[in-house]
N, C-alpha and C positions, 0 to 999 in steps of 0.2 A: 504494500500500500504506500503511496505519495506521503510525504513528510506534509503536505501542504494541502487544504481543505481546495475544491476545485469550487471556483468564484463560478461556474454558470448553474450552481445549483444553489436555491432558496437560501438554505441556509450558511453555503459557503459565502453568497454577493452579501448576505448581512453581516456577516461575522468580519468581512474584510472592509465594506464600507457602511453599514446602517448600523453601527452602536456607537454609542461615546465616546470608547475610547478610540473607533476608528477617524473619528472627524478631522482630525490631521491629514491623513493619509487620503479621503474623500475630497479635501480643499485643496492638496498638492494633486492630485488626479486633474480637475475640475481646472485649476487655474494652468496645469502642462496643455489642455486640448482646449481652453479659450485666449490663448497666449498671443498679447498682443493687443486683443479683443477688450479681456477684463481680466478684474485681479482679484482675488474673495482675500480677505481677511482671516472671517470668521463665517459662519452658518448656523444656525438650529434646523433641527429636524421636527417638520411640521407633522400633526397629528394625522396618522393615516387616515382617518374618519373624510380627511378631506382630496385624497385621492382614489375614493376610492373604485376598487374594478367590480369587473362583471364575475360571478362565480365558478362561471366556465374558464375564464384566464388562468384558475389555479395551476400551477406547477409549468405554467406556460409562461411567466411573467414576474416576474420581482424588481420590485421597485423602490427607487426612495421619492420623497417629497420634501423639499427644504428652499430656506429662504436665506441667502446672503444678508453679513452684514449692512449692505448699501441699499438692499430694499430687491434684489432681483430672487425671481423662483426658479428653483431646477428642479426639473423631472427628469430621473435617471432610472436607467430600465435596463436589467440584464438579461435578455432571453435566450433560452435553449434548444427551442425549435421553430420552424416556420408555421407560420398560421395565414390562413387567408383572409384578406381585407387589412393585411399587418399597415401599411402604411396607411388607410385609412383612422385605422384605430390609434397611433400616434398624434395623427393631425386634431383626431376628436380631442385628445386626454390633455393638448396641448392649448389648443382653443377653451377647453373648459377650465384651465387655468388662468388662462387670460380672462375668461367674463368674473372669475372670482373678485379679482381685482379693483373693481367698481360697482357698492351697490347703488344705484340711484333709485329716491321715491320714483312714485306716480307724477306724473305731471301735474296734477290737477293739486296735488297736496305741497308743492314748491311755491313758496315767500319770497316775494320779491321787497326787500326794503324800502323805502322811502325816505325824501331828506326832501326839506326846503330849499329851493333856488331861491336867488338875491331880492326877489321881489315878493317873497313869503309863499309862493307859490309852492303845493307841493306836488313832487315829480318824482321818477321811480330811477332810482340811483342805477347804473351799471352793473350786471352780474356776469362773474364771469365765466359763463356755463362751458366753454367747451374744456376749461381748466379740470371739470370735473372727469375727464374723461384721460386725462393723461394719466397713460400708465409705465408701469416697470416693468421691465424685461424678464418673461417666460422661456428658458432654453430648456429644450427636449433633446436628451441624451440617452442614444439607444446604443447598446452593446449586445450586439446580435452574432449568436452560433453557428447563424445559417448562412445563406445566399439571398437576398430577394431581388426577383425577377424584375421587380419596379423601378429598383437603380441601377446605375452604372455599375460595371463589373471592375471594382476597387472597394479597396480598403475602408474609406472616410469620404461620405458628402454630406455637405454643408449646404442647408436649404435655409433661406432669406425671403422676404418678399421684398421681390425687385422690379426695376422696366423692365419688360423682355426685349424690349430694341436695346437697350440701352447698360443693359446690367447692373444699374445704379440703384443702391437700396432704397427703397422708400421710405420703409416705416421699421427701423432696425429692433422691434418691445418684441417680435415673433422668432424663434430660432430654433431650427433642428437639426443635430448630428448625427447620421447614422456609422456606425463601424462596424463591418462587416469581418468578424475577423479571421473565416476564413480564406479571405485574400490579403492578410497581414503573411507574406511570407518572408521577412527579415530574419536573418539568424543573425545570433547577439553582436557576432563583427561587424556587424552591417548596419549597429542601430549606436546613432552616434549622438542623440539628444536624447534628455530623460524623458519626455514623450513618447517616443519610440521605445526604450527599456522597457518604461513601464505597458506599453499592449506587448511587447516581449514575453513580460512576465506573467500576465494575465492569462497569455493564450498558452503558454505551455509549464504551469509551476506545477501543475497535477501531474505531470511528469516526471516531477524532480524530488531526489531524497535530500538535497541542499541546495542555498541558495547559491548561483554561480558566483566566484569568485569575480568577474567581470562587473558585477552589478554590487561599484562599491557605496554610490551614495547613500546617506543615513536612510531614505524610506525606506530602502529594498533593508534593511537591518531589522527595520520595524514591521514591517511585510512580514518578514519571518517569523517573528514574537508572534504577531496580530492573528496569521492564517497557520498556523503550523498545529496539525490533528491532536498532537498530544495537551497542548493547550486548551481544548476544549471541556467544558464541564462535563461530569457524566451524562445530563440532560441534553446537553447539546451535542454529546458523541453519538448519541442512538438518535436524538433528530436528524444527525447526519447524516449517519449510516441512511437511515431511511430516503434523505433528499438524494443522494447517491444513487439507490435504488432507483427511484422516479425519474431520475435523469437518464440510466439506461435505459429506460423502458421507453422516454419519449423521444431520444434516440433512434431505437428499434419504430417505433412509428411512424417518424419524420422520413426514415427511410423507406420503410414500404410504402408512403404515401407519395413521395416521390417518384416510386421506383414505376408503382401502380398508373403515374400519371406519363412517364417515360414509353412506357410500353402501350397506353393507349394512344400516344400521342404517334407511335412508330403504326399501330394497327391504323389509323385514319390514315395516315398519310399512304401508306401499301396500299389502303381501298382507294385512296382518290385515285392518285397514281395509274392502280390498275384501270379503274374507268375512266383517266380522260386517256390511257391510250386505247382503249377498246373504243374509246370515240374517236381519237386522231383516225386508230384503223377503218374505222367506215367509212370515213369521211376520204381518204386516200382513193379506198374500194371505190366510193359514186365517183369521184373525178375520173379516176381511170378507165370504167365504163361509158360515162359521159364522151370520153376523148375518143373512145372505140367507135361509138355511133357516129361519132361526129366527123371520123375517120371513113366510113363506110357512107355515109351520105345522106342518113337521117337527117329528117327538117329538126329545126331546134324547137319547137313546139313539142314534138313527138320526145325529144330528150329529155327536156323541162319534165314533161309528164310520167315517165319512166323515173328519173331520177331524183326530184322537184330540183333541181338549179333552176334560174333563173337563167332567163333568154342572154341578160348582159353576162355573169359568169361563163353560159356554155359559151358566148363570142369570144371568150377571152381564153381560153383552154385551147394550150399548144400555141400562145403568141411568144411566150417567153423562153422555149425551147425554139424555135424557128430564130428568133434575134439571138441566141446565144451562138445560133450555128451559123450565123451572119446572112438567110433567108430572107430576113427584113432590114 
């Protein structure tokens, strides 16, 4: 067995990023993949009550929910297998953070103040309603096991709302990352920023009985403390074992589901195949009939009728064979 709990199962992504004493380690992750972008501080972890999924996602989905010290929310999600309508269902959980954001009354129960103008008149002072609406920044962070067929076949995209002529961001409060990390295929000589170390280690510490000697900075030190099995309570050892289990299992799924959709997808294509060339074949068959009659001296009415082409095709049958042979 791995020295190290595997982070794409429930209880491994908590143990390494969703407890207290992981929040270092979740802010140094967070601040290496928005680098540049923003910088966290600090974070709390917001009450699941307010992310929460559908009961069908279990064992399909684990997530955090947290709030930066500077006012921004991150949704982080580490998934194990592929599901259908996957990128739909990020964009939902990500828009639904964003309406959290701003409750506003009813229109009808909104006070507008008053104040007297210089001639004792009174007048309804300025509100400044659209201030109500500005919000903080919602990033969606998905750490995905699989492939999806939705994005580009790479590691990391980054989705914005931009022009599309223009690729200029609009409205920068909406953000999604996906990482795909079976197309992270870097080995450790090859990964030259802590970014890179760190989906290094992510994507293959389940394989390792210690941490590489290569991966000297203090996290990967604490990575080891934090994720390492014998560390775990005895509570947490048999919840583990058990997440372990379920992750084979949805494993063995994802594959036959896959595999089921491969092999259908080869049987359609064999049957079109075979019938459009058993149509290409007829269709050869009436021409080359056609040009026999048309060869022997049948009226083209009498051909039409026998074969249905039309009058203009049969004129045309045997023009392109005479001009190739320099005839015309």
């Amino acid at each position: 067995m791995s020295r190290f709990v595997n982070p794409f199962t429930d209880l491994g992504f908590k143990v390494i990023f969703g407890q207290p004493a992981s929040k270092g380690l979740l802010i140094t992750l967070l601040n290496e993949l928005l680098a540049g972008e923003h910088h966290i501080e600090d974070l709390c972890f917001l009450d699941k009550e307010d992310h929460t999924d559908n009961v069908h996602d279990k064992g399909i989905i684990y997530d955090l929910y947290c709030r930066t010290d500077s006012g921004e929310y991150i949704i982080v999600e580490m998934q194990n297998r592929w599901h259908s309508h996957f990128l739909d269902r990020t964009l939902y959980y990500v828009c639904r953070a964003v309406g959290r954001l701003t409750e506003l009354p009813p229109p009808d129960t909104i006070k507008i103040p008053v104040e007297k103008d210089t001639d004792g008149m009174v007048c309804e002072s300025s509100v400044p309603y659209g201030s109500r609406y500005r919000l903080s920044t919602v990033y969606g962070i998905f750490l995905m096991n699989f492939k999806e067929d939705g994005l580009d076949k790479k590691f990391r995209t980054d989705i914005v709302l931009a022009d599309r002529d223009t690729g200029r961001v609009v409205n920068p409060h909406l953000r999604q990352i996906y990482l795909q990390f079976p197309y992270f295929n870097k080995e450790l000589a090859e990964c030259e920023t802590l970014y890179e170390k760190l989906m290094y280690a992510l994507k293959n510490m389940n394989d390792w009985n210690r941490m590489p000697d290569a991966l000297k900075e203090q996290v990967f030190k604490y990575l080891d403390q934090l994720a390492a099995v014998a560390n775990l309570s005895e509570e947490n050892r048999i919840a583990y074992d058990k997440a372990v289990d379920r992750y084979r299992v949805s494993r063995i799924v994802e594959e036959d589901i896959r595999r089921e959709a491969t092999e259908e997808g080869l049987k359609e294509g064999r049957e079109k195949g075979r019938e459009e060339g058993m149509k290409k074949g007829r269709e050869e068959e009436r021409l080359s009939n056609a040009l026999k009659m048309k060869a022997k001296g049948l009226d083209y009415e009498t051909i039409s009728d026998i074969t249905g082409l039309s009058i203009q095709e049969i004129e045309k049958l045997g023009i392109d064979d005479r001009r190739d042979e320099g005839k015309l």
